[in-house]
Backbone as JSON Lines, residues from 0, in Angstrom:
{"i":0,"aa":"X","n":[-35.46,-116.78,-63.89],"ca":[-34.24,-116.02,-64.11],"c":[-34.42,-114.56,-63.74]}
{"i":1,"aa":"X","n":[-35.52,-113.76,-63.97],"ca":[-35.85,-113.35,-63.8],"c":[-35.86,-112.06,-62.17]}
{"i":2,"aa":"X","n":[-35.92,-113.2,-61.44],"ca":[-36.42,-113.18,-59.88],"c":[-34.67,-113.12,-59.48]}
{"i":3,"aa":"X","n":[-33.6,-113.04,-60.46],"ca":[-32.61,-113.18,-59.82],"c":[-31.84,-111.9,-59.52]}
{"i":4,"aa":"X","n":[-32.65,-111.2,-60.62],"ca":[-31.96,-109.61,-60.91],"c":[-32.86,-108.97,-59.63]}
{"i":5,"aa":"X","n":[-33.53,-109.19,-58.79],"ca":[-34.5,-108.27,-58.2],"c":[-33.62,-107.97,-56.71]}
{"i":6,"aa":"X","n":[-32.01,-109.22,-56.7],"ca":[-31.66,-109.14,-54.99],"c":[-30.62,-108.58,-55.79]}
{"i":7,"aa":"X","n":[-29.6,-108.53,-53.92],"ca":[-27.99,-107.89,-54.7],"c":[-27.38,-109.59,-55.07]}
{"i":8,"aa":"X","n":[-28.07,-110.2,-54.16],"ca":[-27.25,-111.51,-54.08],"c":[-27.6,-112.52,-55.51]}
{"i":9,"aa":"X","n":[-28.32,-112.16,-55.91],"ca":[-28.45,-112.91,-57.53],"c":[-27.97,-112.16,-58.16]}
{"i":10,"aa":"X","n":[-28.33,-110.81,-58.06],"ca":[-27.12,-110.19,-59.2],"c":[-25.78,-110.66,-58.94]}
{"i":11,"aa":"X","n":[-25.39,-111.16,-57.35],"ca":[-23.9,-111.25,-57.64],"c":[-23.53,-112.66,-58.43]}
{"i":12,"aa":"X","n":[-24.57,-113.71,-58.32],"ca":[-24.8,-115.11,-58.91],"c":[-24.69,-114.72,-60.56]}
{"i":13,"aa":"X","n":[-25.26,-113.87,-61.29],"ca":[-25.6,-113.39,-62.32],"c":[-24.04,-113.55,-63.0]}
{"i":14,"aa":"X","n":[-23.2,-112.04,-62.21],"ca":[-22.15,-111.82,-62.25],"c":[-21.12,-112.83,-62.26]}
{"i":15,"aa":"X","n":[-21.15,-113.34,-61.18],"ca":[-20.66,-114.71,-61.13],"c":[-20.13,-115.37,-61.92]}
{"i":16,"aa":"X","n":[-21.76,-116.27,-62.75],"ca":[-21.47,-116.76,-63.83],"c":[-21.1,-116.05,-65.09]}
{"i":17,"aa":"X","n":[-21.42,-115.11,-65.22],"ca":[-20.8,-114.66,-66.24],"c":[-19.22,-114.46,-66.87]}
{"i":18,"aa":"X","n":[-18.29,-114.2,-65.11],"ca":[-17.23,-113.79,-64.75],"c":[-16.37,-115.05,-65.04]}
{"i":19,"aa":"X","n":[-17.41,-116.54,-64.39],"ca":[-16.31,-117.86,-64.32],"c":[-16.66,-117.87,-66.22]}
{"i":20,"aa":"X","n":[-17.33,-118.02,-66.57],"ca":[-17.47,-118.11,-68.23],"c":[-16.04,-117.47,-68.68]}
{"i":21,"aa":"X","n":[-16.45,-116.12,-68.66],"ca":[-15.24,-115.48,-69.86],"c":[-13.57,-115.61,-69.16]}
{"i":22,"aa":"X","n":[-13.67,-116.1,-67.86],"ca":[-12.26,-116.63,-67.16],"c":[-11.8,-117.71,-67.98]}
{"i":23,"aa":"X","n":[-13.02,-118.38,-68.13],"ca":[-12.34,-120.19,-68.91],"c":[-12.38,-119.51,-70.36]}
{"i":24,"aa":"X","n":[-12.95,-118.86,-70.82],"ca":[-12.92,-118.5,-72.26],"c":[-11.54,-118.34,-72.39]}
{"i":25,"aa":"X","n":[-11.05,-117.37,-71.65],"ca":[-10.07,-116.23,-71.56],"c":[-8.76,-117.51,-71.73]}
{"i":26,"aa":"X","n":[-8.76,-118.01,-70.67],"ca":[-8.04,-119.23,-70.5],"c":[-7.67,-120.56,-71.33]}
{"i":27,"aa":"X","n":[-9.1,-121.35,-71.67],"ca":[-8.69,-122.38,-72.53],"c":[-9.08,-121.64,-73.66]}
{"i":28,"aa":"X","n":[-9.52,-120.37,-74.83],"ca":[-9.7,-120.57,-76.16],"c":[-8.49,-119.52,-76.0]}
{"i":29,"aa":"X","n":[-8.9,-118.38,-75.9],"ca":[-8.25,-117.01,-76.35],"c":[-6.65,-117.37,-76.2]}
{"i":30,"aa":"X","n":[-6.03,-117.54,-74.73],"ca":[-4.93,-117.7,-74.64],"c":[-3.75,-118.52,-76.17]}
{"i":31,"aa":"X","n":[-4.66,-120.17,-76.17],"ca":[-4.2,-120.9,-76.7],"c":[-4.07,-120.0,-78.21]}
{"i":32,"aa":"X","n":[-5.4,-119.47,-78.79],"ca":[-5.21,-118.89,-80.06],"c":[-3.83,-117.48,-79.93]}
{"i":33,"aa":"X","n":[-3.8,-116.85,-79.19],"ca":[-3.05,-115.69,-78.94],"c":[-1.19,-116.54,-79.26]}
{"i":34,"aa":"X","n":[-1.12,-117.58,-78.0],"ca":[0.02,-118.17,-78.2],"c":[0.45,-119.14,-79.03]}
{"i":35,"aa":"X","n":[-0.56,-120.08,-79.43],"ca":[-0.25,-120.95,-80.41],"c":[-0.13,-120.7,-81.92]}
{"i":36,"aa":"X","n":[-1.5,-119.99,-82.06],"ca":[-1.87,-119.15,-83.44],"c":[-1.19,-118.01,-83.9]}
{"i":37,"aa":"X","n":[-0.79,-117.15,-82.93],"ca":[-0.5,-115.91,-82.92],"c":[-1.9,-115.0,-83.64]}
{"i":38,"aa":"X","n":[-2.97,-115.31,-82.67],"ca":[-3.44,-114.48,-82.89],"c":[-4.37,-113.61,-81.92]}
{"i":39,"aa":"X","n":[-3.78,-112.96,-81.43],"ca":[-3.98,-112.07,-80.05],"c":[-5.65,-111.34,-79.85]}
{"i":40,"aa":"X","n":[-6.27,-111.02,-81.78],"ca":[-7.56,-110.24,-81.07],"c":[-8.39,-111.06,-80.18]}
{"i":41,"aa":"X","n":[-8.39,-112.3,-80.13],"ca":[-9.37,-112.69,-79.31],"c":[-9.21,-112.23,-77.51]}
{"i":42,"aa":"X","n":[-7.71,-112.13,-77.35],"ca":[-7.16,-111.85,-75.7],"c":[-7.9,-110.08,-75.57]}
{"i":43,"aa":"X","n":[-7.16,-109.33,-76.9],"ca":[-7.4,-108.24,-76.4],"c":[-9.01,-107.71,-76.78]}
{"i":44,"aa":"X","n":[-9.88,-109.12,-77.37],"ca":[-11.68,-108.56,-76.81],"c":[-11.89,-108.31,-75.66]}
{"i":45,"aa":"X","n":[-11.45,-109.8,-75.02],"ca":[-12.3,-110.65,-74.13],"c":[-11.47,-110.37,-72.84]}
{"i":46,"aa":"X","n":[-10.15,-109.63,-72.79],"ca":[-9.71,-109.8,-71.73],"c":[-10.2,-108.46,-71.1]}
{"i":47,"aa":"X","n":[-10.3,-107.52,-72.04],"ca":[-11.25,-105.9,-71.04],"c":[-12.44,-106.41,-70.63]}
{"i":48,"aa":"X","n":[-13.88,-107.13,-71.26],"ca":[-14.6,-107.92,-71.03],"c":[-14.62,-108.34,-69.32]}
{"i":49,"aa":"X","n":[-13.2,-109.53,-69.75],"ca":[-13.32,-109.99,-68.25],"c":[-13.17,-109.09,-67.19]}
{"i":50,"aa":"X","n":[-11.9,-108.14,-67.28],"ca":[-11.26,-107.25,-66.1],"c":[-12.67,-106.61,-65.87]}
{"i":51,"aa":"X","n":[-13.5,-106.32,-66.07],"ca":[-14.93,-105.74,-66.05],"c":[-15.54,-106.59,-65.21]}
{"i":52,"aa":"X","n":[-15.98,-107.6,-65.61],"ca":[-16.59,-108.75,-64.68],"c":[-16.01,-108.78,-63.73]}
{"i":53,"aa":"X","n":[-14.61,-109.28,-63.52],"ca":[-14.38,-108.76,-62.44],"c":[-13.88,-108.33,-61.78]}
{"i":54,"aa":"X","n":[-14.19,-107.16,-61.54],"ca":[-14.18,-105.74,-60.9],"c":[-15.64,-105.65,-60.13]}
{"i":55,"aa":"X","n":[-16.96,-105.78,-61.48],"ca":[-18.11,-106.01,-60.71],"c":[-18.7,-107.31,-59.85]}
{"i":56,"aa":"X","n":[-17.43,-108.15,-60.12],"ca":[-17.67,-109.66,-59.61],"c":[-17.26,-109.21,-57.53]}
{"i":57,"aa":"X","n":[-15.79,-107.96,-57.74],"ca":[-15.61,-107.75,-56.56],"c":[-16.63,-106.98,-55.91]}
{"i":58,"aa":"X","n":[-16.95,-105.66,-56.36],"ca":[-17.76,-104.95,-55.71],"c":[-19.3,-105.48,-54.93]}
{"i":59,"aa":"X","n":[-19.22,-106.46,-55.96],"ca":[-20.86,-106.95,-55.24],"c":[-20.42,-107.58,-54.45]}
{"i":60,"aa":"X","n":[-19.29,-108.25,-54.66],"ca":[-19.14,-109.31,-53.66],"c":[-19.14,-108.49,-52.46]}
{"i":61,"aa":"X","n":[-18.4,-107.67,-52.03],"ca":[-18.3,-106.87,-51.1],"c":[-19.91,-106.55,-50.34]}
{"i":62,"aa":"X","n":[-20.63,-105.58,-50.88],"ca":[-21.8,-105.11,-50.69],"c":[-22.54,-106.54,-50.81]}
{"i":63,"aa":"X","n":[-22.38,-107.28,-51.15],"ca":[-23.25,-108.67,-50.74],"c":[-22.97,-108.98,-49.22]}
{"i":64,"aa":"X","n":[-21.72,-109.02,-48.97],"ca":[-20.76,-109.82,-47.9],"c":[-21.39,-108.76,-46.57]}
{"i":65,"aa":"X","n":[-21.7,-107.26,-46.45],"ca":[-21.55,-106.11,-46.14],"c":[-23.69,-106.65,-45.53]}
{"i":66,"aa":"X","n":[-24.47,-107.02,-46.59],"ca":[-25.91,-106.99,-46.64],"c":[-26.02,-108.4,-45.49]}
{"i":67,"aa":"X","n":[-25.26,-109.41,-45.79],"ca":[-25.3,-110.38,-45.16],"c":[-24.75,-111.05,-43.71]}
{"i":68,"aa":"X","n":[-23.85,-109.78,-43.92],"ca":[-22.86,-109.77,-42.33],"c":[-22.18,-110.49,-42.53]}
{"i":69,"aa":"X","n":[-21.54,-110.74,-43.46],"ca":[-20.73,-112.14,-43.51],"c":[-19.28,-112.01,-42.49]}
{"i":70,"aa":"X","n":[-18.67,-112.48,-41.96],"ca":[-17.5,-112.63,-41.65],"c":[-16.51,-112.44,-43.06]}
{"i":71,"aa":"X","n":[-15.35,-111.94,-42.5],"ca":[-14.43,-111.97,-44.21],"c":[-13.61,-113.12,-43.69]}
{"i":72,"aa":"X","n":[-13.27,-113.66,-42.68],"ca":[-12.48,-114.83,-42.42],"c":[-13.07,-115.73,-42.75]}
{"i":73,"aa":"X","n":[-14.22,-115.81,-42.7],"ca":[-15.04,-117.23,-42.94],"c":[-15.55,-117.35,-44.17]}
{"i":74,"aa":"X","n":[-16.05,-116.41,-44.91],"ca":[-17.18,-116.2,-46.05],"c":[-16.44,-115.35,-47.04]}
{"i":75,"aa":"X","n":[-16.17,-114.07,-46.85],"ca":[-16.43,-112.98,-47.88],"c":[-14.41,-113.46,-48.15]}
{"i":76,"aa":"X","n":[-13.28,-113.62,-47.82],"ca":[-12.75,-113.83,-48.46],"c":[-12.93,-115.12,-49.78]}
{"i":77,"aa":"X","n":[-13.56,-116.4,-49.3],"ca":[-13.96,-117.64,-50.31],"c":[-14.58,-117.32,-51.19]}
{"i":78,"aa":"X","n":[-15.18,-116.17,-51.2],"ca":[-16.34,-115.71,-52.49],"c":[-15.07,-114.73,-53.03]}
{"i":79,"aa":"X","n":[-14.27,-114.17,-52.72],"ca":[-13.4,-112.96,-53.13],"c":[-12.52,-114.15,-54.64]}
{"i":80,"aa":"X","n":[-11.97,-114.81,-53.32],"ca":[-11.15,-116.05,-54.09],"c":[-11.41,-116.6,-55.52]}
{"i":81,"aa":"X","n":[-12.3,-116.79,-55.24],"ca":[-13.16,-117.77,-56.2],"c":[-13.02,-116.91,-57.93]}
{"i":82,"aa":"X","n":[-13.25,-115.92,-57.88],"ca":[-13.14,-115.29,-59.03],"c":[-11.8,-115.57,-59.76]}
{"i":83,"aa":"X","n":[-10.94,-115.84,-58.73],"ca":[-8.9,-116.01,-59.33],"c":[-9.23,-117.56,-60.25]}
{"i":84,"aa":"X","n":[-9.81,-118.39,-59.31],"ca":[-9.61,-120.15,-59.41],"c":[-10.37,-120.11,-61.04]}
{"i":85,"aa":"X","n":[-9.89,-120.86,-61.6],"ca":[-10.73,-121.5,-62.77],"c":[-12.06,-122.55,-62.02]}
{"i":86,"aa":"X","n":[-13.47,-122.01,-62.25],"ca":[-14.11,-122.95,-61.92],"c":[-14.88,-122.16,-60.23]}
{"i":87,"aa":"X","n":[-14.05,-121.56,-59.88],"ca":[-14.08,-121.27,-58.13],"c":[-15.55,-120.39,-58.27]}
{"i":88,"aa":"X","n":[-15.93,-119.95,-59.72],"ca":[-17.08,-119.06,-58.87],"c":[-18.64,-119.99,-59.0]}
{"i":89,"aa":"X","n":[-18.37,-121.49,-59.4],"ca":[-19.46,-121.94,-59.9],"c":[-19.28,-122.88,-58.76]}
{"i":90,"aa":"X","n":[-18.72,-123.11,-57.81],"ca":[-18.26,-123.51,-56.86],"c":[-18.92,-123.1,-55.51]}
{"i":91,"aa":"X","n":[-18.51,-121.62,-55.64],"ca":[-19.09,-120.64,-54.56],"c":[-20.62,-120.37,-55.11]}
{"i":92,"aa":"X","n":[-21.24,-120.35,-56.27],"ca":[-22.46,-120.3,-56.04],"c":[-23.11,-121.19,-55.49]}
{"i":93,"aa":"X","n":[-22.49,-122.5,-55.73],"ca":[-23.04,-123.98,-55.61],"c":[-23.06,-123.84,-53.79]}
{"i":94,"aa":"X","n":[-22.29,-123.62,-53.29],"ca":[-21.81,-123.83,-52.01],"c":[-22.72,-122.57,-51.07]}
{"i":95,"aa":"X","n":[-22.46,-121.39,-51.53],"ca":[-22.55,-120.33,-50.64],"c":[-23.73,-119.35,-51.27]}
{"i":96,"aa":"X","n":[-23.58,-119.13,-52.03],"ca":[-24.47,-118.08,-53.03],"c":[-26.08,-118.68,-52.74]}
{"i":97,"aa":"X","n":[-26.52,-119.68,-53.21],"ca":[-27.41,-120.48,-53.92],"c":[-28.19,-120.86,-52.87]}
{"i":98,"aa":"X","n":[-27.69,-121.25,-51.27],"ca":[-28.71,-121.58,-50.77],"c":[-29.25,-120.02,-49.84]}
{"i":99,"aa":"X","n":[-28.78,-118.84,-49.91],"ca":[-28.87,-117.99,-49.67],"c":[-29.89,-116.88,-50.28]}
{"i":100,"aa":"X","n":[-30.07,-117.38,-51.93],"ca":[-30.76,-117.23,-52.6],"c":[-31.25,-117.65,-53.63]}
{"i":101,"aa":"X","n":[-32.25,-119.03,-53.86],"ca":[-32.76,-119.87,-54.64],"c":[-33.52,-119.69,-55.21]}
């Protein structure tokens, strides 16, 4: 785990996961409690939380995309994406991230 913090490109894996986590948090717990429950602190923890992730989920992505030459037609938009999708960034590590840096 370790060995992952040492590139930009595991930090962006790092980020990543962290980012698709508090997306589904955000999504299947918080929401449901906010609207069903009425009880909102969980949205307004976790949702500055996320907007944080990502923000740093974009920037690396960028300066990853930037280190790697990526094309943005081909590559650096699908990694951009992925942060919106429920699921999309564990996706893009699986796919793109991961064999780039294992």
């Amino acid at each position: 785990m370790t060995q992952l913090f040492k590139t930009k490109t595991g930090r962006l894996r790092i980020i990543g996961f962290l980012e698709g986590i508090s997306l589904l948090v955000l999504i299947f717990v918080a929401m449901p409690l906010k609207y069903c429950f009425n009880y909102p602190l969980a949205v307004q923890t976790l949702g500055p939380i996320h907007g944080a992730l990502f923000v740093l989920f974009i920037i690396n992505t960028l300066s990853v995309g930037i280190e790697q030459q990526w094309k943005f037609a081909t590559t650096t938009w699908k990694v951009l994406l992925a942060c919106i999708v429920p699921f999309g960034t564990f996706y893009i590590d699986k796919k793109i991230l991961k064999p780039i840096n294992p």
